[in-house]
TORNUVO-332921 format. One record per residue: residue in one letter; x, z, y of N, C-alpha, C, CB in turn; residue number from 1. Coordinates in steps of 0.1 Angstrom, whole numbers, plus 5000, padded with zeros to 4 digits. Glycine has a CB too. Example, Ala and Ser with C-alpha at 12.3 -4.5 7.8 and 13.67 -1.06 7.14 Angstrom:
2
A_5132_5078_4943_5123_5078_4955_5132_5078_4967_5113_5090_4955_1 .
S_5128_5071_4978_5137_5071_4989_5129_5079_5000_5141_5057_4994_2 .
***
This chain:
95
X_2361_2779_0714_2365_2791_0707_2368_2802_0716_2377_2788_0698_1 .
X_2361_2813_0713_2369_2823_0719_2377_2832_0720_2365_2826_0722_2 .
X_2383_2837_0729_2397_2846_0729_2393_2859_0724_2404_2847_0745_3 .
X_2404_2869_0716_2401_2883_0718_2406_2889_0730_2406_2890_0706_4 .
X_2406_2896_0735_2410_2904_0744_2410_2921_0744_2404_2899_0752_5 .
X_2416_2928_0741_2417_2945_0744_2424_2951_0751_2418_2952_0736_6 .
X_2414_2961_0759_2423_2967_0771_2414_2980_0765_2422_2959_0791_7 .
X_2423_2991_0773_2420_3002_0776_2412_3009_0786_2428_3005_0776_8 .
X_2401_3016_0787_2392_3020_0801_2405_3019_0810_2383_3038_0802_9 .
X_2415_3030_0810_2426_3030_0820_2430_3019_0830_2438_3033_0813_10 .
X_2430_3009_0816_2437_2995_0825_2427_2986_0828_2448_2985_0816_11 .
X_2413_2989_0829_2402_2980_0836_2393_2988_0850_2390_2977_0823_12 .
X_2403_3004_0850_2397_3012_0863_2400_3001_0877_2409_3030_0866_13 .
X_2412_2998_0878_2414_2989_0887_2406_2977_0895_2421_2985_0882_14 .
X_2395_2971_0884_2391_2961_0886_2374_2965_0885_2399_2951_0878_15 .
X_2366_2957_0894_2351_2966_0896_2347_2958_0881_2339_2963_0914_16 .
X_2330_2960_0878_2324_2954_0872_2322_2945_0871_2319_2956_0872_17 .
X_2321_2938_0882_2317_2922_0883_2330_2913_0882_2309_2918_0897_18 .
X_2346_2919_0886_2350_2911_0879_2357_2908_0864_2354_2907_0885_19 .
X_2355_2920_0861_2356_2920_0843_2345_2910_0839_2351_2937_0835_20 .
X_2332_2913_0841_2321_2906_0838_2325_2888_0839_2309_2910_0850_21 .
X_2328_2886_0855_2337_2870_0857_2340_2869_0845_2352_2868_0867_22 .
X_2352_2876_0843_2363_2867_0836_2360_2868_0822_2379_2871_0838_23 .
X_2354_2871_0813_2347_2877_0803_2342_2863_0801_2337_2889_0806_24 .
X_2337_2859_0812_2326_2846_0812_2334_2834_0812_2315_2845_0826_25 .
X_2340_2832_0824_2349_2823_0829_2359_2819_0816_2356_2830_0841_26 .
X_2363_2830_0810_2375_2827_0803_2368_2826_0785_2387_2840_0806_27 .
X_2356_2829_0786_2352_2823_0771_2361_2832_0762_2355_2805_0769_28 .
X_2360_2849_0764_2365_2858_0758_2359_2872_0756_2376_2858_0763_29 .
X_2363_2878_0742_2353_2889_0737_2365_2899_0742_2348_2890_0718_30 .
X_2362_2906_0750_2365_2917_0753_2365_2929_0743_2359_2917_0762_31 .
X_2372_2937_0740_2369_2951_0733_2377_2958_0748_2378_2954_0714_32 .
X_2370_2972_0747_2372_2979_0757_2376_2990_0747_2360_2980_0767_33 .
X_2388_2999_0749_2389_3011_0739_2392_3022_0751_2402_3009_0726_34 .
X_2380_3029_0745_2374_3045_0753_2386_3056_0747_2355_3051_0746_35 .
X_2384_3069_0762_2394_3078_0754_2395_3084_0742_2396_3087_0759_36 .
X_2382_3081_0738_2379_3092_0725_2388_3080_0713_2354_3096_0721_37 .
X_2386_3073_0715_2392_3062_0703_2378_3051_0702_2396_3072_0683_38 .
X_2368_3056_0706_2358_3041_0704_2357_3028_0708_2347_3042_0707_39 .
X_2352_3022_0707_2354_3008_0711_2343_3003_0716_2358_2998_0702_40 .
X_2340_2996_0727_2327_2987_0731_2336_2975_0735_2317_2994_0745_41 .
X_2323_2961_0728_2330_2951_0726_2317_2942_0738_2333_2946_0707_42 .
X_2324_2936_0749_2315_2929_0754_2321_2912_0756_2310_2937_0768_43 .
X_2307_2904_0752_2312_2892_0751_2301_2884_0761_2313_2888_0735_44 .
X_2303_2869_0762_2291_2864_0771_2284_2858_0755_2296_2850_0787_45 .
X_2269_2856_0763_2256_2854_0756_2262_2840_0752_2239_2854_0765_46 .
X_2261_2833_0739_2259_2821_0732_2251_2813_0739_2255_2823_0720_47 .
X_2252_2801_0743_2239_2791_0751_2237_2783_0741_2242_2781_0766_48 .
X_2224_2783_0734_2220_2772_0726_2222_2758_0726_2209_2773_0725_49 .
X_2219_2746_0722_2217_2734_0728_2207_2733_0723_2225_2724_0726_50 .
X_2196_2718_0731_2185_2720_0728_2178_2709_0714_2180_2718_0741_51 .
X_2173_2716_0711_2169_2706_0693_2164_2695_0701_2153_2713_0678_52 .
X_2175_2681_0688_2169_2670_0691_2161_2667_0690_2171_2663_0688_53 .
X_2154_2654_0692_2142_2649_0695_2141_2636_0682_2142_2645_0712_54 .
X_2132_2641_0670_2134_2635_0661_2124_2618_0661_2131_2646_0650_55 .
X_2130_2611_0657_2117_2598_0655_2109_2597_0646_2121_2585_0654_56 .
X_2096_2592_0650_2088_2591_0632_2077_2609_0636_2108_2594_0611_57 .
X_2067_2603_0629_2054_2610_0634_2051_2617_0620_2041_2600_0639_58 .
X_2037_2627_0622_2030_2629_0612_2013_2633_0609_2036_2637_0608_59 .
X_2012_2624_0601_2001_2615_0595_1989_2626_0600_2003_2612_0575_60 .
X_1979_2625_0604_1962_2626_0603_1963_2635_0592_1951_2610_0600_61 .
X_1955_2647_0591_1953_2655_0580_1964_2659_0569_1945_2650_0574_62 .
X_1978_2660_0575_1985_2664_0561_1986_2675_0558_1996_2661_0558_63 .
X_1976_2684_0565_1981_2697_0557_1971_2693_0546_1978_2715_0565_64 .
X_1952_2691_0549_1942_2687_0545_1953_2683_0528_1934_2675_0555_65 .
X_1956_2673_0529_1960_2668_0516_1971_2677_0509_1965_2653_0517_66 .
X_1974_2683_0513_1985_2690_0508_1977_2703_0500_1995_2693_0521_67 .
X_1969_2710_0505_1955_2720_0494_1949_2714_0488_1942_2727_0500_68 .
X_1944_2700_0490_1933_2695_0485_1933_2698_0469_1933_2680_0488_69 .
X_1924_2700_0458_1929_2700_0446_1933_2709_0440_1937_2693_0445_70 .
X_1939_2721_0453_1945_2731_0446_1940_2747_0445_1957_2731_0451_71 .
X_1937_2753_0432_1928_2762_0429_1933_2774_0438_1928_2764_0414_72 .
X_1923_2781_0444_1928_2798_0450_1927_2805_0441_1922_2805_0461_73 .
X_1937_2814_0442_1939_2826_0428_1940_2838_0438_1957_2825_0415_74 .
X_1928_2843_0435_1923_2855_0439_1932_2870_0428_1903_2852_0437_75 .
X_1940_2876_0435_1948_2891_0426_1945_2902_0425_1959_2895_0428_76 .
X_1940_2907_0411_1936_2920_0411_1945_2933_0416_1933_2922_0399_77 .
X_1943_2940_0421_1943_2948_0427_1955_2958_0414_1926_2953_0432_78 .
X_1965_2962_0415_1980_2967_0405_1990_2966_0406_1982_2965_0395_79 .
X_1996_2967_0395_2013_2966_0388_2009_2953_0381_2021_2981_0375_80 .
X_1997_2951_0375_1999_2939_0361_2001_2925_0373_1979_2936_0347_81 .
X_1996_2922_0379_1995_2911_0392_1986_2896_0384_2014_2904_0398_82 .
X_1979_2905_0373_1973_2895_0365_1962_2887_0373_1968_2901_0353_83 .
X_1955_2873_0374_1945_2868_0381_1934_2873_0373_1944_2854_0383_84 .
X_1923_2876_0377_1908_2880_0378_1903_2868_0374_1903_2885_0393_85 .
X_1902_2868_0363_1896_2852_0359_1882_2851_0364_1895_2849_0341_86 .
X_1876_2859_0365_1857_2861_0365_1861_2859_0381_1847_2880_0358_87 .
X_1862_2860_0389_1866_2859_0407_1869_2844_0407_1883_2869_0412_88 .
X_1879_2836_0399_1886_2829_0404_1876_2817_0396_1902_2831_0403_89 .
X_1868_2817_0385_1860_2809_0379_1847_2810_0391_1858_2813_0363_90 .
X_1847_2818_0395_1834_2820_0406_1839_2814_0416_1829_2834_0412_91 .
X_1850_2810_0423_1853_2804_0435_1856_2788_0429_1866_2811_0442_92 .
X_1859_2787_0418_1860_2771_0411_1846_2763_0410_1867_2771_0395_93 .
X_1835_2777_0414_1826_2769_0413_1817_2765_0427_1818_2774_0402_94 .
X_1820_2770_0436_1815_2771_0446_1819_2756_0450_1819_2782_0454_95 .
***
């Protein structure tokens, strides 16, 4: 989990870049920085993923193949209605 942390530009003049940056890292904390004007810049370290398991068990020879097989393409006319084109789609049922 990480920490919040806020400081003021004023109270980070002291210390250079790199080791705000450190400890930012080191300490597993979101930083907000608050500028004179009243804004805020919030710097945190990057999230490290873990890496996806490695599942057991395969998949089969052609399953996309079977997965279309059987199943009609619906060709769409061209609108608002989104009706199918029957005369298009009886022409490709017969091919």
């Amino acid at each position: 989990m990480m920490t919040l942390h806020t400081s003021t530009l004023e109270e980070l003049q002291e210390r250079s870049l790199e080791q705000i940056l450190e400890s930012v890292l080191k300490q597993h904390e979101i930083l907000t920085v608050r500028m004179p004007s009243g804004q805020e810049v919030v710097i945190r370290p990057k999230p490290t993923l873990e890496p996806l398991p490695t599942l057991v068990g395969f998949v089969p020879a052609g399953w996309k193949d079977a997965i279309y097989d059987g199943q009609r393409k619906q060709v769409w006319r061209g609108g608002r209605s989104g009706k199918i084109d029957r005369n298009r789609r009886n022409a490709q049922d017969e091919e």
